[in-house]
KEKE-3310 file (N, C-alpha, C; in steps of 0.2 Angstrom, whole numbers, plus 5000, padded with zeros to 4 digits):
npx = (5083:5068:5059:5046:5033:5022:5007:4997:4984:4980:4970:4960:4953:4940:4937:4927:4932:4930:4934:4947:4955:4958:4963:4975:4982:4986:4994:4998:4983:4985:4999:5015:5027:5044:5049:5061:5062:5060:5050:5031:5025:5035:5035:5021:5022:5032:5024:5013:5020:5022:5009:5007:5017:5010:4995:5001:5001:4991:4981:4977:4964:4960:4973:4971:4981:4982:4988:5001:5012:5024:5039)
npy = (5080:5073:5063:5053:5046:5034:5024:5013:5003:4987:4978:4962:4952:4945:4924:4916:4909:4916:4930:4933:4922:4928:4941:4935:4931:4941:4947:4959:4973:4985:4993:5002:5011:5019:5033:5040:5059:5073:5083:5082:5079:5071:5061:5057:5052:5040:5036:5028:5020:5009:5007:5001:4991:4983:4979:4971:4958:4943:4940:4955:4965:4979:4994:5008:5023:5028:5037:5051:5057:5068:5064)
npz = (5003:5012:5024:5022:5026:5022:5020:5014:5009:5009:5000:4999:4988:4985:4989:4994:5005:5015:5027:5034:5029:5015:5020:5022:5012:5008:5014:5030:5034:5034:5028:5031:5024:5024:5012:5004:4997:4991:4990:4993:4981:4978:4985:4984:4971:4974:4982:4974:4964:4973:4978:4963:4963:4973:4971:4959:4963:4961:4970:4977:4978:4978:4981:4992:4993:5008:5016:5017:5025:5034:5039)
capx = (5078:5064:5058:5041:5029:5017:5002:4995:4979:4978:4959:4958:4947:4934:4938:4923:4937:4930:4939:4954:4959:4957:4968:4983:4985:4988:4999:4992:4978:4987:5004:5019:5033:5048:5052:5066:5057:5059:5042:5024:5025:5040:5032:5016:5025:5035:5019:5008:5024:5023:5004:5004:5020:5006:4993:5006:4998:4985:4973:4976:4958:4963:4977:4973:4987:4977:4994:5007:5014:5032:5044)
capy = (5074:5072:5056:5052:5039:5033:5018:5008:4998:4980:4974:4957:4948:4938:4921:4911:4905:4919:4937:4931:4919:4933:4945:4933:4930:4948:4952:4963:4977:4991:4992:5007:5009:5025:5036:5046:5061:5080:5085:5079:5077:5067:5054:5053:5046:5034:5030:5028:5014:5005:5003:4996:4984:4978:4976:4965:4951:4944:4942:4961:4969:4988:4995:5014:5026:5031:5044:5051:5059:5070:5062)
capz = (5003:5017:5025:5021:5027:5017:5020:5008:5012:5005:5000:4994:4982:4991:4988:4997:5010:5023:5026:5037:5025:5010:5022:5025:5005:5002:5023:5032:5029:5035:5027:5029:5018:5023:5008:5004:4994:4987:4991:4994:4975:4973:4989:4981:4967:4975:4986:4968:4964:4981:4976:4956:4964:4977:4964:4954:4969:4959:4978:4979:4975:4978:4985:4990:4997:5012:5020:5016:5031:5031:5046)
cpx = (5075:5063:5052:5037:5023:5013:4998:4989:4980:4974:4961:4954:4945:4935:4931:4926:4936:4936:4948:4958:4961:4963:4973:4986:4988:4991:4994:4988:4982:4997:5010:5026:5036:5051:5056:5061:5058:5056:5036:5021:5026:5036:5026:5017:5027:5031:5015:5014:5024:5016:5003:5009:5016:5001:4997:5003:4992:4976:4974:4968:4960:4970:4978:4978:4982:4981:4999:5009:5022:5034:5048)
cpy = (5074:5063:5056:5044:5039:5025:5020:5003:4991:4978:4969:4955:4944:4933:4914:4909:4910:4924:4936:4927:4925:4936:4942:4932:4937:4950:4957:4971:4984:4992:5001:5005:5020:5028:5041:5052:5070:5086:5079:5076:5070:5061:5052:5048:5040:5030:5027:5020:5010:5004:5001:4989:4980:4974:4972:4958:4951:4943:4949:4964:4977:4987:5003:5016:5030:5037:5044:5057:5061:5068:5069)
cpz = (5010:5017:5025:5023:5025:5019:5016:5013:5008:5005:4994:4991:4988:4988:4991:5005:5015:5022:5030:5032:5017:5012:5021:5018:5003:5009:5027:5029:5027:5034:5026:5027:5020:5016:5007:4999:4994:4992:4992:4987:4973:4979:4988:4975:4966:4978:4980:4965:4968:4978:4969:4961:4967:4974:4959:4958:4966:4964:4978:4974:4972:4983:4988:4995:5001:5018:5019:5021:5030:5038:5048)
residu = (UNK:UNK:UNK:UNK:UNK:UNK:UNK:UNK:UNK:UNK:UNK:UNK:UNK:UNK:UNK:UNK:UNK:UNK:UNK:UNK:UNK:UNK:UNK:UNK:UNK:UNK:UNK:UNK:UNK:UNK:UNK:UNK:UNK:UNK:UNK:UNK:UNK:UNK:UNK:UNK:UNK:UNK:UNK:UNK:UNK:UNK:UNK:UNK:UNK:UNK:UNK:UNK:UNK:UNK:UNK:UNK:UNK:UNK:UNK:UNK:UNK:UNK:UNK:UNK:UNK:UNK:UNK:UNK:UNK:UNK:UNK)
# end
């Protein structure tokens, strides 16, 4: 097993309330999360999991996986 790092962007819904207010509903923009991980395979998968769980927040718009990087 390799150690993997992976970022995930958080893009919320525009609510009228202005972008600041938008961002702090969904944490912040630029989020990384350490993966235990196989391969570049097995860490895209568990980053593709790290982003539906994010999408579970119904303020999340998108969430793409913007790196996955081997430690």
């Amino acid at each position: 097993m390799q150690r993997w790092l992976v970022t995930i962007e958080a893009w919320p819904h525009s609510t009228g309330k202005g972008q600041d207010a938008d961002q702090r509903a969904v944490g912040d923009r630029v989020q990384k999360f350490a993966v235990r991980a196989v391969d570049m395979e097995d860490a895209l998968r568990a980053a593709d999991y790290i982003a539906q769980g994010m999408r579970t927040n119904p303020m999340v718009w998108r969430a793409p996986i913007t790196g996955i990087v081997q430690e």
